[in-house]
C-alpha positions as CSV (number, residue, x, y, z in Angstrom):
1,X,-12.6,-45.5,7.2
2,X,-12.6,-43.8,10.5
3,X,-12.1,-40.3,11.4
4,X,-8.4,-39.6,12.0
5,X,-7.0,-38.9,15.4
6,X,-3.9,-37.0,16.1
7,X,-1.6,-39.8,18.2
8,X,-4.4,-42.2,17.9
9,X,-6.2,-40.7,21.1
10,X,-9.1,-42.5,22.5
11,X,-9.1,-44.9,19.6
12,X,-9.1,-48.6,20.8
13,X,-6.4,-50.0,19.3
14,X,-6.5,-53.9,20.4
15,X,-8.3,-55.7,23.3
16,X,-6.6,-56.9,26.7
17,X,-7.4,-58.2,29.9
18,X,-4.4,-56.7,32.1
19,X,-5.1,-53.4,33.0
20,X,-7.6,-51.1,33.2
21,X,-7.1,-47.3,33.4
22,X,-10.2,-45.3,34.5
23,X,-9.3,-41.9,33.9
24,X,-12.3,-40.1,34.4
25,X,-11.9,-41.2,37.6
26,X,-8.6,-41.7,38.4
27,X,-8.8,-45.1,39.0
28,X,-5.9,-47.8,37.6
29,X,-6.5,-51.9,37.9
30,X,-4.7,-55.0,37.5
31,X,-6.6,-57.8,36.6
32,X,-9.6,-56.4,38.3
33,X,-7.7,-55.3,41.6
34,X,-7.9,-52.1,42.3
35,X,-4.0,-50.5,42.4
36,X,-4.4,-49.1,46.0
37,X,-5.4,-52.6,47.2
38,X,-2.3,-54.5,45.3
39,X,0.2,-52.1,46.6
40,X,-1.5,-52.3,50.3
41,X,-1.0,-56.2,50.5
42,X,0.8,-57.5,47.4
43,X,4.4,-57.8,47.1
44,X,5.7,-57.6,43.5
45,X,6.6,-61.1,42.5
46,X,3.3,-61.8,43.0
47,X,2.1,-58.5,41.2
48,X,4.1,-59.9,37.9
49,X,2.3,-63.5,38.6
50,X,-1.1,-61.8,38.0
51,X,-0.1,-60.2,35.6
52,X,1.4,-62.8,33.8
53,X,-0.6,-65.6,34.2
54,X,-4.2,-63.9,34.8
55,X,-4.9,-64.9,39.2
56,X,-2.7,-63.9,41.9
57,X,-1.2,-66.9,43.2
58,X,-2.0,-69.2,46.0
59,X,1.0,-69.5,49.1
60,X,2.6,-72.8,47.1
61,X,2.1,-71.0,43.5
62,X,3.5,-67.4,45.1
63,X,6.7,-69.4,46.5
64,X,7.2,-71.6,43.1
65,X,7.1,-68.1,41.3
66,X,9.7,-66.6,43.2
67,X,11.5,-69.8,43.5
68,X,11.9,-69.8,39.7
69,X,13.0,-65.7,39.6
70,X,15.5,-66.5,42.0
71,X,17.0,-69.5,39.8
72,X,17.3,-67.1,37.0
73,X,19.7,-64.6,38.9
74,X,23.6,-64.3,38.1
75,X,24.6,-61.2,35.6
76,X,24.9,-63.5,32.2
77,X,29.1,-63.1,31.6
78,X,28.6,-61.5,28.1
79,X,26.3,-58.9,29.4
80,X,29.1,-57.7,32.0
81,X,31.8,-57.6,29.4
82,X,29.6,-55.6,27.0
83,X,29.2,-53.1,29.8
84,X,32.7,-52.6,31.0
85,X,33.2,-52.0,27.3
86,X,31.1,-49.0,27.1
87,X,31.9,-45.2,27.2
88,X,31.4,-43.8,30.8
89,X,29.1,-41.4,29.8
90,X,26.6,-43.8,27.8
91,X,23.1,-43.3,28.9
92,X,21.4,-46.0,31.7
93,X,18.5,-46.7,28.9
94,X,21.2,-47.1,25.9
95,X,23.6,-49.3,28.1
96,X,20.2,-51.1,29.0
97,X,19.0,-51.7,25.4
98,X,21.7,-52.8,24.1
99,X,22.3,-55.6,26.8
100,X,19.3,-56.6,26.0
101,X,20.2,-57.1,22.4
102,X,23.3,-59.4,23.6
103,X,21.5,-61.5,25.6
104,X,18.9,-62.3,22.7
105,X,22.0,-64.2,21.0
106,X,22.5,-66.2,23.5
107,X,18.9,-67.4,25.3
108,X,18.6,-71.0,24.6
109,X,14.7,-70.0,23.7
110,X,15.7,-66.9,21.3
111,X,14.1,-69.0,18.4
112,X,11.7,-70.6,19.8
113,X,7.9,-68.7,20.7
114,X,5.6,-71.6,21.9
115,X,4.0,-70.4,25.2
116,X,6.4,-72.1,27.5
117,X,9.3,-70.8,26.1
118,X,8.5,-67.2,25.9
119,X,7.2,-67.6,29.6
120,X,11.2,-68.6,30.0
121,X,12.3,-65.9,28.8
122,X,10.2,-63.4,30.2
123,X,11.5,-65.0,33.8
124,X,15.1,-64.5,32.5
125,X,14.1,-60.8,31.3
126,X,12.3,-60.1,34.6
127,X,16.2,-60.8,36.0
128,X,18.0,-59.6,33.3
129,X,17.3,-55.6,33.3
130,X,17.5,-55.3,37.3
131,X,20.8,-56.8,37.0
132,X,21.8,-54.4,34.4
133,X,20.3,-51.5,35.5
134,X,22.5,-51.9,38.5
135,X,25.9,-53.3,37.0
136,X,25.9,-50.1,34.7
137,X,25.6,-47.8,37.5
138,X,28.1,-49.2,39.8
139,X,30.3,-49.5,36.5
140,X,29.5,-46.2,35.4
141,X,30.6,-45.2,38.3
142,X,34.1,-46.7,39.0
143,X,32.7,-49.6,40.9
144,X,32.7,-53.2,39.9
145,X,29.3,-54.8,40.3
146,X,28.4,-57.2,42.8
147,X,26.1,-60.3,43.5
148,X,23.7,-60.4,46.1
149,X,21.7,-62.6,47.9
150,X,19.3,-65.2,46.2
151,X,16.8,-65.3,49.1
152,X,16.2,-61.6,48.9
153,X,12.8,-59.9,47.2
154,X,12.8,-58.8,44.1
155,X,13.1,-55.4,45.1
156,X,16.0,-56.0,48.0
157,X,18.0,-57.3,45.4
158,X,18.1,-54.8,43.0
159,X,18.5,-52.7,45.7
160,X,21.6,-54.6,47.2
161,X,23.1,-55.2,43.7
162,X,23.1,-51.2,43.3
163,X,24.4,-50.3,46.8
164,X,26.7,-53.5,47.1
165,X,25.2,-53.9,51.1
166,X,21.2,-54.9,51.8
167,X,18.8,-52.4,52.2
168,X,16.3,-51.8,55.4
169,X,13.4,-53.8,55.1
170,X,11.5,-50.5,55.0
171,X,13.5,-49.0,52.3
172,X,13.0,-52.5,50.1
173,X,9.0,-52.4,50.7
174,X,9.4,-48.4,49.4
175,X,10.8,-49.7,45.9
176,X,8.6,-53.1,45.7
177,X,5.4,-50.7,45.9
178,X,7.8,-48.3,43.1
179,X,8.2,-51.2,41.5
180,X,4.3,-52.6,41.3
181,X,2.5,-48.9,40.5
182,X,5.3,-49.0,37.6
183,X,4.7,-52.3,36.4
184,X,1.6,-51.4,33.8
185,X,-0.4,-49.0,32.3
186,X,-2.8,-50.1,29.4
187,X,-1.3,-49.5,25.9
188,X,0.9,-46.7,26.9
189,X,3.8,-45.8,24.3
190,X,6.5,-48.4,25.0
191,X,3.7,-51.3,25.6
192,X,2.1,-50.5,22.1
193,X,6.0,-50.7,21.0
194,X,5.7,-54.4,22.0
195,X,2.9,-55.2,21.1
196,X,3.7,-54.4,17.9
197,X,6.8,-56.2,17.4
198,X,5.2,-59.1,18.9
199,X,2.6,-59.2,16.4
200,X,5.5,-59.4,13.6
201,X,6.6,-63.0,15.3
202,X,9.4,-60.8,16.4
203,X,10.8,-62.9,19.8
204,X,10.2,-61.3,22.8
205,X,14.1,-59.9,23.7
206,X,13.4,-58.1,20.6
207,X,10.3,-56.7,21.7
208,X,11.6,-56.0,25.0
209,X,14.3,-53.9,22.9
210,X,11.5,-51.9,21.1
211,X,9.8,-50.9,24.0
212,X,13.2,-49.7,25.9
213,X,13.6,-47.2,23.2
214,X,10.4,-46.1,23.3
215,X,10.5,-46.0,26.7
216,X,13.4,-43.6,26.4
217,X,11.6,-40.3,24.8
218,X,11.0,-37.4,27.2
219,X,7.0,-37.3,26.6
220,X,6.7,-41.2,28.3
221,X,9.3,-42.8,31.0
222,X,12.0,-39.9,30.2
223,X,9.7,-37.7,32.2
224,X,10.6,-38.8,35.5
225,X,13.9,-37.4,34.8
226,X,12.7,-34.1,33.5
227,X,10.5,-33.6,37.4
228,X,13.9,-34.5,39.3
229,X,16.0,-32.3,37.3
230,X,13.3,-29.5,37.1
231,X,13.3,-30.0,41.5
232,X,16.4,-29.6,41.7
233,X,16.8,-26.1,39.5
234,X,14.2,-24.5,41.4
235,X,16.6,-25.5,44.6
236,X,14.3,-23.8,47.5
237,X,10.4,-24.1,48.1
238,X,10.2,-20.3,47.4
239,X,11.5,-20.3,44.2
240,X,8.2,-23.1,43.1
241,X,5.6,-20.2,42.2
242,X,7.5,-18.0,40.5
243,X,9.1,-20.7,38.1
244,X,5.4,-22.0,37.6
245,X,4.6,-18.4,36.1
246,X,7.6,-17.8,34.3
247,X,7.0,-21.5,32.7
248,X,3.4,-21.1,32.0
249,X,3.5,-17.6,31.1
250,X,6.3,-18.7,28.3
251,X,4.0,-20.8,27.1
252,X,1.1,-18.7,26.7
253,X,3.0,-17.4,23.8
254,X,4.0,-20.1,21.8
255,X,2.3,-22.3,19.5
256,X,0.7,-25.3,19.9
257,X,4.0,-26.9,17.7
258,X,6.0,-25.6,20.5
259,X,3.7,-26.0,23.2
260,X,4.3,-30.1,22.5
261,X,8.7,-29.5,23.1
262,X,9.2,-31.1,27.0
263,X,11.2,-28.5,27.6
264,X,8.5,-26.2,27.4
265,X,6.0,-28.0,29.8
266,X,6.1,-28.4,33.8
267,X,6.8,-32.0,33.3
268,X,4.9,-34.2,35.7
269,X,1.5,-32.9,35.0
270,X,-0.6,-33.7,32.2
271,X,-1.4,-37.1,30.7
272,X,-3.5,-38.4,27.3
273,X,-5.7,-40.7,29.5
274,X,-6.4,-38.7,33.2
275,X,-8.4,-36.5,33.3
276,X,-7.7,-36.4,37.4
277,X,-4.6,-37.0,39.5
278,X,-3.4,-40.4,38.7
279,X,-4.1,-42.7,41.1
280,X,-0.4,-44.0,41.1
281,X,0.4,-40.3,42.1
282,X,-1.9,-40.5,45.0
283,X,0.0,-44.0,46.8
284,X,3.4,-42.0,45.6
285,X,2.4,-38.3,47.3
286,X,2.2,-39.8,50.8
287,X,5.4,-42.2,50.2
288,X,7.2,-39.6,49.1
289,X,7.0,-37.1,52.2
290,X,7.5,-40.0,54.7
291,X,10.8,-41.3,52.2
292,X,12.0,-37.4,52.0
293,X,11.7,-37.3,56.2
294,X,13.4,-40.2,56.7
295,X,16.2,-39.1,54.7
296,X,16.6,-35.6,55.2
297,X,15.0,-34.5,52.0
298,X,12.1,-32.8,53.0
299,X,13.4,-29.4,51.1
300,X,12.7,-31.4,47.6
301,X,9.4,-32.6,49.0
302,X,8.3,-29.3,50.4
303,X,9.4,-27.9,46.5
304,X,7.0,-30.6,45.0
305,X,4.2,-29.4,46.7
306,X,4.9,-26.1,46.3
307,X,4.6,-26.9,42.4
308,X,2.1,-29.3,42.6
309,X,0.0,-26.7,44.4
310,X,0.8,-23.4,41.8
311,X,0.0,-25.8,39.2
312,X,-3.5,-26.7,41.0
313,X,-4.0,-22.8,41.3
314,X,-2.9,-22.6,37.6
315,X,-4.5,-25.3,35.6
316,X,-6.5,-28.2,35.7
317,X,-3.4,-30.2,34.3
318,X,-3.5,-34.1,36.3
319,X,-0.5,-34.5,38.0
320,X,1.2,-38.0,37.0
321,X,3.0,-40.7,38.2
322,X,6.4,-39.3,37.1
323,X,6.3,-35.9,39.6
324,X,6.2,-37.7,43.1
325,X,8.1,-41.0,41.7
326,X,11.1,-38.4,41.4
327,X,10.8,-37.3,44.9
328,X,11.0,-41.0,46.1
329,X,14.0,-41.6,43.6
330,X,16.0,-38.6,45.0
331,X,14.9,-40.1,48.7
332,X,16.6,-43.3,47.3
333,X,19.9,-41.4,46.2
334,X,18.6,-42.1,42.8
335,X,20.5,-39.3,40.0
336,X,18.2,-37.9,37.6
337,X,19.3,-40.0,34.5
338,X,19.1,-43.3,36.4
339,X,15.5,-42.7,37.3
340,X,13.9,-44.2,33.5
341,X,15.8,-47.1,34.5
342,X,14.0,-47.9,37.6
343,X,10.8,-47.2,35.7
344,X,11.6,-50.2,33.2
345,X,12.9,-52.6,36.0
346,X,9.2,-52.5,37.2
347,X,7.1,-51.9,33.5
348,X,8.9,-54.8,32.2
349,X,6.4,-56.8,34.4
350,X,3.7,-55.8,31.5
351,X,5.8,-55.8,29.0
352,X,6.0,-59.0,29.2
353,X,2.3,-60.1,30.5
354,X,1.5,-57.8,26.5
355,X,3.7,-59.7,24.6
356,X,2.6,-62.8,26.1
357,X,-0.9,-61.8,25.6
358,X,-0.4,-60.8,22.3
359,X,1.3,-64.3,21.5
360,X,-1.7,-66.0,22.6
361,X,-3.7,-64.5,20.2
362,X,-1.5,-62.8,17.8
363,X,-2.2,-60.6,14.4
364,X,-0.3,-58.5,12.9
365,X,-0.9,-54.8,13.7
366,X,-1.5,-52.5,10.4
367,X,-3.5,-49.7,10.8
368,X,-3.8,-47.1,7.9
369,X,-2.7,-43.7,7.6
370,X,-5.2,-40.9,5.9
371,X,-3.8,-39.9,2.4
372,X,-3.0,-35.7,2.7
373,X,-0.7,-35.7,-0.4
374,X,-1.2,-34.3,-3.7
375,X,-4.2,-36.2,-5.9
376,X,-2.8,-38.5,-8.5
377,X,-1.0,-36.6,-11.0
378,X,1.5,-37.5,-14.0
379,X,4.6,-37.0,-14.6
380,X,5.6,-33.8,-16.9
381,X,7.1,-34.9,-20.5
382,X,11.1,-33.2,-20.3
């Protein structure tokens, strides 16, 4: 049997063909193309057509894609009246799980799993959790949701069914790019999630559910919330260095039990594959100065790189995607606990290209744990 890893690190754990992260050198591709490149010239829908379905599409393919996205939108009836039913104060990832779980019971392909069907449902998902996501935080809020728009992007309508009005076309091309770095990332946390449920013959709503919750836990997509919280505690750019120290220097004395507690890490640095700044971090740094000028946020920015710099000076921690995503969020008028959400409206792009991957050619996933219990023994005559 092979030598156990602590959180199965480095160990290859299936095979895939839809992303590739290179961390030694910082490098993250779909398909092949090189994330940089996708963002520069690729607009989302298409970035979820790769992924999906293994080639970016052609001009006719690309318009049929979006075509068929944009027949899937409409907030599903029972979905609404699940989240008007909700305590105020329910979480954006609960509210968003549990929708989920409705809509399984009634998708006319919840029982079905041949390759067609699930590539249904995946559409309707693509739809689904932006149209959540939104109608929970207008309800959540006091506001009753809206519709928007067929003939907008992806990304404009999410953004319209949020704000209830259509954003700039510069502000929609800010979240589309959100949207595509977020869309994959190998077998991260909440993609091994569904992966696994997938290979149970679980159907793919309920794998969809599995990675929410996973997505949910501070050390993967709940990070992003930790960075915009932690921003906005330090509250002036020379404040940055000193909370650095004090954070480090706390944990200099703990141990390495309660080194692993978020709350005891600088959240948006560090990260089990990078061993250099994440590429996505790099496209998000320079978005996230121009978003914070253009909206009067420049203090938050110019806290950011206050942190990102003590941390250079500090350690040789990679920053992550979460750190400068929560710059753009705030940019976007984004609160803290909302910002997960936007992180699944664009992952469950590759959720769904896994699961579909792992229908195609599916086994069920059932590693082995090493034995560290007592040696057999019998039971004492009383």
């Amino acid at each position: 049997m092979e030598a156990w890893k602590a959180g199965l690190e480095d160990v290859i754990a299936g095979r895939s063909a839809i992303c590739q992260v290179d961390g030694e050198a910082g490098r993250l591709y779909y398909r092949g193309y090189e994330i940089g490149d996708l963002t520069a010239h690729v607009p989302f829908e298409d970035v979820t057509a790769l992924l999906w379905l293994g080639e970016l599409p052609g001009a006719g393919e690309s318009e049929r894609f979006k075509a068929r996205l944009g027949a899937a939108r409409g907030l599903p009836g029972p979905v609404r009246d699940l989240l008007q039913s909700l305590p105020r104060d329910t979480h954006p990832l609960d509210a968003l799980r549990t929708a989920v779980s409705l809509a399984a019971t009634f998708d006319p392909d919840t029982r079905a799993s041949d390759p067609e069907a699930n590539l249904r449902k995946a559409v309707r998902l693509m739809i689904l959790l932006p149209e959540t996501v939104a109608a929970w935080q207008r309800i959540r809020n006091g506001k009753t949701p809206v519709s928007a728009p067929t003939s907008l992007s992806h990304a404009a309508y999410f953004l319209n069914l949020v704000d209830g009005h259509a954003p700039s076309p510069e502000v929609a091309r800010v979240l589309d790019v959100v949207l595509t770095l977020h869309a994959d990332h190998e077998l991260n946390a909440s993609t091994f999630a569904a992966r696994v449920a997938v290979a149970t013959l679980a159907d793919l709503h309920a794998a969809i559910v599995s990675a929410i919750s996973t997505l949910k836990g501070p050390r993967h997509g709940g990070a992003n919330e930790d960075v915009l919280a932690m921003l906005l505690e330090i509250g002036e750019p020379s404040r940055a260095e000193r909370f650095v120290e004090s954070r480090l220097g706390a944990r200099a004395g703990l141990s390495k039990h309660e080194r692993g507690n978020p709350q005891m890490r600088v959240p948006g640095f560090g990260h089990r594959v990078y061993r250099v700044d994440d590429a996505r971090a790099r496209v998000l740094r320079g978005m996230a100065k121009s978003m914070a000028e253009a909206t009067g946020r420049q203090k938050l920015f110019e806290i950011a790189e206050r942190v990102y710099d003590a941390m250079r000076a500090r350690t040789t921690l990679p920053v992550n995607v979460d750190f400068f995503s929560a710059v753009v969020y705030d940019a976007l008028g984004i609160p803290p606990d909302f910002c997960t959400s936007i992180f699944a409206v664009g992952r469950v792009a590759g959720w769904c290209a896994h699961a579909l991957e792992q229908f195609a050619d599916n086994r069920l996933i059932r590693p082995r744990a090493e034995y560290i219990g007592p040696a057999p023994r019998a039971v004492a005559a009383r």
